[in-house]
N, CA, C and O atoms as a MOPAC input file, in Angstrom:
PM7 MOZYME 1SCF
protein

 N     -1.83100 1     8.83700 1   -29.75700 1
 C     -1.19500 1     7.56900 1   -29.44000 1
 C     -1.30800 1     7.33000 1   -27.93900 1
 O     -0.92500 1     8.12400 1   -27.08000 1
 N     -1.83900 1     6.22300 1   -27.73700 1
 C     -1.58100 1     5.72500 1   -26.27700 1
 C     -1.10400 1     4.09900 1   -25.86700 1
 O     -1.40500 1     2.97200 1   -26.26000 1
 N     -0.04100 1     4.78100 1   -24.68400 1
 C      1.14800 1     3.10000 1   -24.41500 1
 C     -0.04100 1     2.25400 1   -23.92200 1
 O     -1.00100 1     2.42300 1   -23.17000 1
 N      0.34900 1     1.48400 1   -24.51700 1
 C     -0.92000 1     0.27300 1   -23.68500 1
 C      0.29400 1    -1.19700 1   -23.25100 1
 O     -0.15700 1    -2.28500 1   -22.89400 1
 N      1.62200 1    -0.96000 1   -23.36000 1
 C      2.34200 1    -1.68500 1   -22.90600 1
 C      3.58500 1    -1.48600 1   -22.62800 1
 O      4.26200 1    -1.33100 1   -23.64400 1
 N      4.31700 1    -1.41200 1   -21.38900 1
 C      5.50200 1    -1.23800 1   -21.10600 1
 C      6.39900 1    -2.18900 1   -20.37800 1
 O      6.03800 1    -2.53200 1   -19.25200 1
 N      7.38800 1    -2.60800 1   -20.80700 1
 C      8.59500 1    -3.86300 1   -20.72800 1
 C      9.62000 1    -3.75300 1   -21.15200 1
 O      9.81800 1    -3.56900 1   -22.35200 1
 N     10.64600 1    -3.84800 1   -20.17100 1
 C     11.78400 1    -4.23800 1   -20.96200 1
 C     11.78100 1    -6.19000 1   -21.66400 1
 O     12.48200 1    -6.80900 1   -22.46400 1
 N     11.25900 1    -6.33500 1   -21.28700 1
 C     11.08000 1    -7.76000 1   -22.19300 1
 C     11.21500 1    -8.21200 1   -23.57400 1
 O     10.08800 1    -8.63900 1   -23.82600 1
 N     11.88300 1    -8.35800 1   -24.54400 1
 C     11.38100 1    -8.48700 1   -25.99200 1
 C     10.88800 1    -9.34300 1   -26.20300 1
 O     10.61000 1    -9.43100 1   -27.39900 1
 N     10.50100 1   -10.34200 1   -25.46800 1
 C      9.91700 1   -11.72700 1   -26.14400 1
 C      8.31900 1   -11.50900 1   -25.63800 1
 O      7.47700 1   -12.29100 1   -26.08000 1
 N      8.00400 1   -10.67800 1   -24.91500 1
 C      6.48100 1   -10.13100 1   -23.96600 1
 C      6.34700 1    -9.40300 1   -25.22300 1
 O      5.71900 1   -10.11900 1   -26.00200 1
 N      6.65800 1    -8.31400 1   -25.74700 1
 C      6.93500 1    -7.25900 1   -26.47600 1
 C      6.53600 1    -7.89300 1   -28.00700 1
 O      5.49200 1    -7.49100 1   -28.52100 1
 N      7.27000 1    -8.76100 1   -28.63800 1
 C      7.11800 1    -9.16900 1   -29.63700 1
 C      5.56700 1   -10.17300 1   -29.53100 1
 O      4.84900 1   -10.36900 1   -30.51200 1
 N      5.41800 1   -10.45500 1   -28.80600 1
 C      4.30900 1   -11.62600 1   -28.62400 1
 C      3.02500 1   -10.67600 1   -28.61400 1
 O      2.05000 1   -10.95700 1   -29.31100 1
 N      3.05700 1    -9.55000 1   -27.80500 1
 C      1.86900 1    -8.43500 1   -28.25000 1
 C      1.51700 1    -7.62600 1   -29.42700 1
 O      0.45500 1    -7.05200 1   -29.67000 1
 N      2.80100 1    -7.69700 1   -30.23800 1
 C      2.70600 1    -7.33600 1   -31.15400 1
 C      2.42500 1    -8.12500 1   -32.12900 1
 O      1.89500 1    -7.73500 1   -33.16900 1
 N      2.65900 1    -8.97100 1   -31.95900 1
 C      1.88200 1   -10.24400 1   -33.13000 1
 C      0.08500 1   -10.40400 1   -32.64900 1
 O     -0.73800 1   -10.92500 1   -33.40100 1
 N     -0.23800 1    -9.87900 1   -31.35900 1
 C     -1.55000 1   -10.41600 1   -31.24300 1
 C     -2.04100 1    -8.94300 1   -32.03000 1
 O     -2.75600 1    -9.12400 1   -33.01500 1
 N     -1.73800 1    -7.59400 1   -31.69800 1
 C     -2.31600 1    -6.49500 1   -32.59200 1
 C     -2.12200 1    -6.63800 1   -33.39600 1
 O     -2.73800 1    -5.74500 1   -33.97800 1
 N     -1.45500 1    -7.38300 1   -34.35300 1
 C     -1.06700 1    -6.90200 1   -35.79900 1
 C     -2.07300 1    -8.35400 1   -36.48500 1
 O     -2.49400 1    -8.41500 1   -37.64000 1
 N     -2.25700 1    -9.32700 1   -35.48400 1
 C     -2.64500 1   -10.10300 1   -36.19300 1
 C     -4.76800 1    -9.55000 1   -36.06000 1
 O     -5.79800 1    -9.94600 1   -36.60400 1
 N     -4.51300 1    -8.78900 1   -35.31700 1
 C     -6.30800 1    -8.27800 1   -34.98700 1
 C     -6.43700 1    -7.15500 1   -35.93400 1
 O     -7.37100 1    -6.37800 1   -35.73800 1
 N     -5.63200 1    -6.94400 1   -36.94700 1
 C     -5.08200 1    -5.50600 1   -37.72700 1
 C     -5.19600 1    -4.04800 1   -36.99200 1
 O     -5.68600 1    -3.08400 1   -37.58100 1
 N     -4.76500 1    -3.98200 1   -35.82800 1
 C     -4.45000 1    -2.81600 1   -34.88100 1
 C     -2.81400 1    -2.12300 1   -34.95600 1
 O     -1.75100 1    -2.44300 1   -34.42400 1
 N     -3.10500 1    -1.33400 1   -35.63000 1
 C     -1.36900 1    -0.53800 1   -36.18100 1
 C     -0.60900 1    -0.31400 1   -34.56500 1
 O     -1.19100 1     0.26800 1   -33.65000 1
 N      0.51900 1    -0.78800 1   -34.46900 1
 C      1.31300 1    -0.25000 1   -33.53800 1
 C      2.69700 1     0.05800 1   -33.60700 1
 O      3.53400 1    -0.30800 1   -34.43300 1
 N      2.82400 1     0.90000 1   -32.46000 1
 C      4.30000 1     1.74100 1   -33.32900 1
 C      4.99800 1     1.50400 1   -30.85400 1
 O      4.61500 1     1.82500 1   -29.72800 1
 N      6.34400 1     0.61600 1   -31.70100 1
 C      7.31400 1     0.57000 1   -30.14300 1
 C      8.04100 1     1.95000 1   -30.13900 1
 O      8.57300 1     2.49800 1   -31.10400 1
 N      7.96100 1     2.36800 1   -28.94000 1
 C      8.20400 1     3.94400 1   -28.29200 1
 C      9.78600 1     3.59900 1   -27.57900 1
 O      9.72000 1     2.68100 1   -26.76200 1
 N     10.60000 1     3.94500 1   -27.68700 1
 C     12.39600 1     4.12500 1   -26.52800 1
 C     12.87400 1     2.72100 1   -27.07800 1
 O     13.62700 1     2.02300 1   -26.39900 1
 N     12.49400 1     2.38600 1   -28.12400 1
 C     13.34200 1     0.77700 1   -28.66200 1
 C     15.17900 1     1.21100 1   -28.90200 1
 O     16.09900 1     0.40200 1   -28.77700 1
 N     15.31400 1     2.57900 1   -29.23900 1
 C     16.90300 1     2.53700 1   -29.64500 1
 C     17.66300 1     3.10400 1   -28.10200 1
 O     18.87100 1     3.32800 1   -28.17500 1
 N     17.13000 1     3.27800 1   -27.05300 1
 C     17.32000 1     3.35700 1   -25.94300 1
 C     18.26200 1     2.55100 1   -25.30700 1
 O     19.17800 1     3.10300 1   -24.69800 1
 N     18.20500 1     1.59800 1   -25.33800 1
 C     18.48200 1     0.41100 1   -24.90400 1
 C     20.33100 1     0.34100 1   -25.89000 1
 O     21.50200 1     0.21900 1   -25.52900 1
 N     19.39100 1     0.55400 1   -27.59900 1
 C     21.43000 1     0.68900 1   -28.25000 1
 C     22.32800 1     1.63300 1   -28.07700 1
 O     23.47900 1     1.65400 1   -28.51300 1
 N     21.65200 1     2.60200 1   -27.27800 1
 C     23.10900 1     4.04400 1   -26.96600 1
 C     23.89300 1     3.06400 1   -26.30600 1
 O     25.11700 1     3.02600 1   -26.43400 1
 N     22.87400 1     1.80900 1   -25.20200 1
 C     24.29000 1     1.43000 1   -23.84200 1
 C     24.78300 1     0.28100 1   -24.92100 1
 O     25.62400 1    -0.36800 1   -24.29900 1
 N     24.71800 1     0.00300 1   -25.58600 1
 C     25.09200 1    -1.18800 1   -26.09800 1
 C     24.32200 1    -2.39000 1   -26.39400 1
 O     24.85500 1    -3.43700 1   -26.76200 1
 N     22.51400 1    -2.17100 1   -26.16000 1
 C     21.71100 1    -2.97200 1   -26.37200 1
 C     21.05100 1    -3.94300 1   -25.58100 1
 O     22.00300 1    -4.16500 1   -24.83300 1
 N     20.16900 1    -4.68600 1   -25.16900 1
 C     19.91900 1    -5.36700 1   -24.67200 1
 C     19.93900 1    -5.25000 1   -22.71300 1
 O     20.02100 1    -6.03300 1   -21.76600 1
 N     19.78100 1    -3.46200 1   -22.98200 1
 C     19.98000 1    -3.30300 1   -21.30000 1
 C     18.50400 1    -3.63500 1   -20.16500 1
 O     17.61400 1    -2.85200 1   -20.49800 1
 N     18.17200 1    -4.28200 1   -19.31900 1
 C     17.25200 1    -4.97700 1   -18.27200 1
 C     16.73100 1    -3.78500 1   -18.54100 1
 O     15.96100 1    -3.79700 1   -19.50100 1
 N     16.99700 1    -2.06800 1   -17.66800 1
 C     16.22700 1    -1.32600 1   -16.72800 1
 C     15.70100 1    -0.20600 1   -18.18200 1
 O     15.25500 1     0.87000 1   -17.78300 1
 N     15.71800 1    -0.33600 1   -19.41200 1
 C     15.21400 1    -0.01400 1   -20.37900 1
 C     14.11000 1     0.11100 1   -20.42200 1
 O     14.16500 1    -0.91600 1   -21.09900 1
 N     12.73200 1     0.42700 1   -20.37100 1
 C     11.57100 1    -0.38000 1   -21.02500 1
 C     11.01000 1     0.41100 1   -22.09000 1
 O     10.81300 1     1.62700 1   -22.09500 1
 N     10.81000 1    -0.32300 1   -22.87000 1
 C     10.21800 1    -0.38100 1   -24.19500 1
 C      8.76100 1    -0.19600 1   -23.97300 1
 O      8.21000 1    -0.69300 1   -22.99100 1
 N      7.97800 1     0.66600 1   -25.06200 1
 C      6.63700 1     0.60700 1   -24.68100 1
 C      5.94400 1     0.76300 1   -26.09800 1
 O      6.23800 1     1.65600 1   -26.89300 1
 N      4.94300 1    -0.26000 1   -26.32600 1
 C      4.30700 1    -0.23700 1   -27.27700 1
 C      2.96400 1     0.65800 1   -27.39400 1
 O      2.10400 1     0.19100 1   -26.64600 1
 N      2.61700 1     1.53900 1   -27.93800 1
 C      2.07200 1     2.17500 1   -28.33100 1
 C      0.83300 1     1.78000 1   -29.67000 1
 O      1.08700 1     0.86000 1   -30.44700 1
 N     -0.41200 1     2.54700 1   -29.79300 1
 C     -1.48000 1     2.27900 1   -30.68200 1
 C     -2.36300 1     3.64600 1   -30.48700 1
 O     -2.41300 1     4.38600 1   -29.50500 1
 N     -2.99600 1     3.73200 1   -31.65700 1
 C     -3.81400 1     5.15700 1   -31.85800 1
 C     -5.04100 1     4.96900 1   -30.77900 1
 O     -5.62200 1     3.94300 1   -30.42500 1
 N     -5.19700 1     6.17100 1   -30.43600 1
 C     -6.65300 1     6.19600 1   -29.20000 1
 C     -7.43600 1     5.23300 1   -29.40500 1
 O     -7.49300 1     4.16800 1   -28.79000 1
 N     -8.38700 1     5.78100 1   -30.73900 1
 C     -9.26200 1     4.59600 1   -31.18600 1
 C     -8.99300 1     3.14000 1   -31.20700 1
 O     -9.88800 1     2.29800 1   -31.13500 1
 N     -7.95300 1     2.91800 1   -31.29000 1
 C     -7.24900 1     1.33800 1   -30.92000 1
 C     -7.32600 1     0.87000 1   -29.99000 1
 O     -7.75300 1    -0.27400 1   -29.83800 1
 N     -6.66200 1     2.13800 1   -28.46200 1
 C     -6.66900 1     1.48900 1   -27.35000 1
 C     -7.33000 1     0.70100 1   -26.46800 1
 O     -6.57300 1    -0.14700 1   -25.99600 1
 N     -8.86600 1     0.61800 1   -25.89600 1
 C     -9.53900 1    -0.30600 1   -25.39900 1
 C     -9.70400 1    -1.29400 1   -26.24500 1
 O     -9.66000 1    -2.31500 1   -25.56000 1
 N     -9.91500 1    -1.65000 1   -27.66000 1
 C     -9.61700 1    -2.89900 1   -28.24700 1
 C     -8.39100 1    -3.87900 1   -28.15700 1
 O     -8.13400 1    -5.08300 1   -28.14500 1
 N     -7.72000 1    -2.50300 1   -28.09300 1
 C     -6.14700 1    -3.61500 1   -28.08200 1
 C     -5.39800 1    -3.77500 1   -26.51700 1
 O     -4.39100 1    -4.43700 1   -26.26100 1
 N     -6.04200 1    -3.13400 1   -25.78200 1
 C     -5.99900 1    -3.50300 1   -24.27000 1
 C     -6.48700 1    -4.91900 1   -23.68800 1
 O     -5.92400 1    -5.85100 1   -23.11400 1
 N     -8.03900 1    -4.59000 1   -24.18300 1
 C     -8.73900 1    -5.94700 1   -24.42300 1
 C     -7.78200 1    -7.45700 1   -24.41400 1
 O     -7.37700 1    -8.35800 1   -23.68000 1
 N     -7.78400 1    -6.93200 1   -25.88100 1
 C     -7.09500 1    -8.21100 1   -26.44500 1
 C     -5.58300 1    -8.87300 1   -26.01800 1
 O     -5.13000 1    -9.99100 1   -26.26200 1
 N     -5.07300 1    -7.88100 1   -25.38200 1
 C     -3.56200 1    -8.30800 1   -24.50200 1
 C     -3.95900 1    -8.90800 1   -23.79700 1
 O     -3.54900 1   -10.04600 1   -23.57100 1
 N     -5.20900 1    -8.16600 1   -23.00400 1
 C     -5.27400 1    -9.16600 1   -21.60800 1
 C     -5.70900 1   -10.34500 1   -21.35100 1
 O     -5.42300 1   -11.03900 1   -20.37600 1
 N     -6.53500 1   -10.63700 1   -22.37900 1
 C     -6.86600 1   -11.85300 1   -22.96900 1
 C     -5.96900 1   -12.67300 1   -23.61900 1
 O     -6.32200 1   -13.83600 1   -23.81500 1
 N     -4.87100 1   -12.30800 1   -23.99900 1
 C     -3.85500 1   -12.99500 1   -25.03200 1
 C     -2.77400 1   -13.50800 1   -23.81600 1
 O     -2.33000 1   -14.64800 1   -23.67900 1
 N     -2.50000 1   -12.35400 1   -23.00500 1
 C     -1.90100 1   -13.13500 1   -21.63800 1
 C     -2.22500 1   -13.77100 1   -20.58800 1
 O     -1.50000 1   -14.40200 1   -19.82000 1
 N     -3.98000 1   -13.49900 1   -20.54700 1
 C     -4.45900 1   -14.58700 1   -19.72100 1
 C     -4.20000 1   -15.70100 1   -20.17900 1
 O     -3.81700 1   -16.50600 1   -19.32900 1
 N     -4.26400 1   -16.09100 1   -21.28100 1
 C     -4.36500 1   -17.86700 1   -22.42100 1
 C     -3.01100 1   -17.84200 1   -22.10400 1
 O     -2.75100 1   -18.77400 1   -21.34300 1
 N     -1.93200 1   -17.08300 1   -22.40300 1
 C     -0.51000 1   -17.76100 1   -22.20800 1
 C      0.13400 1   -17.85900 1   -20.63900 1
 O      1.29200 1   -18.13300 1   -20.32300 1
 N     -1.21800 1   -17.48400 1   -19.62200 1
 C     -0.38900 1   -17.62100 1   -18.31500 1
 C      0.40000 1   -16.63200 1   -17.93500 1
 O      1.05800 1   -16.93300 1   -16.93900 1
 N      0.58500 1   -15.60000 1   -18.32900 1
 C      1.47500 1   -13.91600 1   -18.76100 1
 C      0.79600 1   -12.76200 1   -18.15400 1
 O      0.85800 1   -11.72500 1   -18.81400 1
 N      0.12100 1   -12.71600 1   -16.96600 1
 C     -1.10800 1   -11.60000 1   -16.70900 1
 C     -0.34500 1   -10.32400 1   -16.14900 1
 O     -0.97500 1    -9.30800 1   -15.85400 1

């Protein structure tokens, strides 16, 4: 497995994950219950999305391209 994205953001977070899942690239979010020990929704958290090796330069790719188009780099 390698992070190919780290944020506390969920709306960055969810939006990458719709571009891998919609390219059928399996990904699995890494420290998501992190954030609910403090009570949820904490800023200095970050969340990191994760994908198998073989995934990673495809789905690197395709983020950076998916946030260039949304202005998100």
């Amino acid at each position: 497995m390698k992070d190919i994205l780290k944020t506390p953001d969920p709306v960055k977070l969810s939006f990458a994950q719709s571009v891998l899942n919609d390219a059928g690239i399996g990904n699995f979010v890494l420290d998501e219950g992190m954030s609910n020990l403090y009570g949820g929704g904490i800023e200095f958290v970050t969340k990191r999305l994760a994908v198998s090796d073989e995934d990673a330069v495809e789905a690197e790719r395709l983020l950076a391209e998916a946030f260039r188009e949304a202005g998100d780099e």
